[in-house]
C-alpha positions as CSV (number, residue, x, y, z in Angstrom):
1,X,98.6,65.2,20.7
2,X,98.6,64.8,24.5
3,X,100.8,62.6,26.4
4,X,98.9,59.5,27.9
5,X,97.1,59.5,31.5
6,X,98.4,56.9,33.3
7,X,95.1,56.0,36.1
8,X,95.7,55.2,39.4
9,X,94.9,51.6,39.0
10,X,97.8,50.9,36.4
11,X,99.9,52.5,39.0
12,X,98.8,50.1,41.7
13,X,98.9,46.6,39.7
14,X,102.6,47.8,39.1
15,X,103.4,48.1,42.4
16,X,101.4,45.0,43.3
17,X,103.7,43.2,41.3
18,X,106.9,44.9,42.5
19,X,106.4,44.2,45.8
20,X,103.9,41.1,45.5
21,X,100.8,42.5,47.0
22,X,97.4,41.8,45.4
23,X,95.8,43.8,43.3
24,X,93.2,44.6,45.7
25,X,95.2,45.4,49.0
26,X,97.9,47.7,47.0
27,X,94.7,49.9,45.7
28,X,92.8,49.7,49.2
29,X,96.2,50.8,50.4
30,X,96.5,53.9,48.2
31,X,92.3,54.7,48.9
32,X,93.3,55.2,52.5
33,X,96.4,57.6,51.3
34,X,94.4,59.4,49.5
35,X,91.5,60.1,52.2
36,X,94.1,60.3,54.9
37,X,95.5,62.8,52.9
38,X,92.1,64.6,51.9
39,X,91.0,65.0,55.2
40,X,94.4,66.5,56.6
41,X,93.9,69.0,53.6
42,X,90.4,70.0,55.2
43,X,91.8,70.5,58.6
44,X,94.0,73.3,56.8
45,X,97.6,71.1,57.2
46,X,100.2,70.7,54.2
47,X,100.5,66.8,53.1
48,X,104.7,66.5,52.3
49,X,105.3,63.5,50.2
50,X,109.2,63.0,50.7
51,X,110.6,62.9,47.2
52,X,107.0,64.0,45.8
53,X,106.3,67.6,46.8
54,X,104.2,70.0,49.4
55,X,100.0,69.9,49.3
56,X,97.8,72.8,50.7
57,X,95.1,74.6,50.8
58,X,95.3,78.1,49.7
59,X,92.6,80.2,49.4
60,X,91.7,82.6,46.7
61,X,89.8,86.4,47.6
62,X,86.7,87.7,45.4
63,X,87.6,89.5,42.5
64,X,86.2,91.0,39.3
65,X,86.1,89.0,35.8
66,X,84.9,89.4,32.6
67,X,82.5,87.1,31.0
68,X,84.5,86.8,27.8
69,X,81.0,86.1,25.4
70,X,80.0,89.3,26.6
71,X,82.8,91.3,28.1
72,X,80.3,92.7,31.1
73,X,82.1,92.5,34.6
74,X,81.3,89.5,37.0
75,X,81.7,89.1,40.7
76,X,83.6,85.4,41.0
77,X,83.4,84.3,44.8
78,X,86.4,83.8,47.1
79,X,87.3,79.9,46.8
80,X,89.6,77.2,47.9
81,X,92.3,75.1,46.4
82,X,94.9,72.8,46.6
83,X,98.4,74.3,45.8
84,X,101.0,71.5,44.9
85,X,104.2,72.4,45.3
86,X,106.9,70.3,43.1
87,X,110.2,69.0,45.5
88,X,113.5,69.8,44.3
89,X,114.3,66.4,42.8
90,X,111.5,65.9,40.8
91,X,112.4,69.0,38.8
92,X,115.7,68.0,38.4
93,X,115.2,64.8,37.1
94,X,112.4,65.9,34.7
């Protein structure tokens, strides 16, 4: 059995209460974060969250695949994605 999500706005009415906030200004507060941190991803920057880890964009060549139904050779396209990297603490502690 997998381990729970917890969603974002659990995460926000916790920390609306911790540091009495609303509701509503704690998760408009973390919306921004996450565009702000969105769009610094698209202009090719790493996002460091202190205590959190490192976020870029990393992007992967072409290469050859199999389809695995058929095992005939496919062509999958050069991408992008977003490489998080864990900080030091973190791992420690979990």
């Amino acid at each position: 059995m997998a381990p729970p999500t917890v969603p974002l706005s659990k995460m926000t009415a916790e920390l609306a209460a911790k540091h009495k906030l609303s509701k509503k200004a704690c998760s408009a507060l973390f919306g921004d974060f996450i565009d702000l941190t969105i769009k610094n991803l698209k202009k090719g920057n790493k996002v460091r969250i202190t205590g959190l880890g490192i976020m870029q964009v990393r992007n992967r060549p072409a290469r050859m695949g199999r389809n695995p139904a058929t095992g005939e050779p496919i062509k999958i396209k050069a991408s992008r994605r977003v490489a998080f990297r864990v900080a030091k603490n973190v791992k420690e502690q979990i």
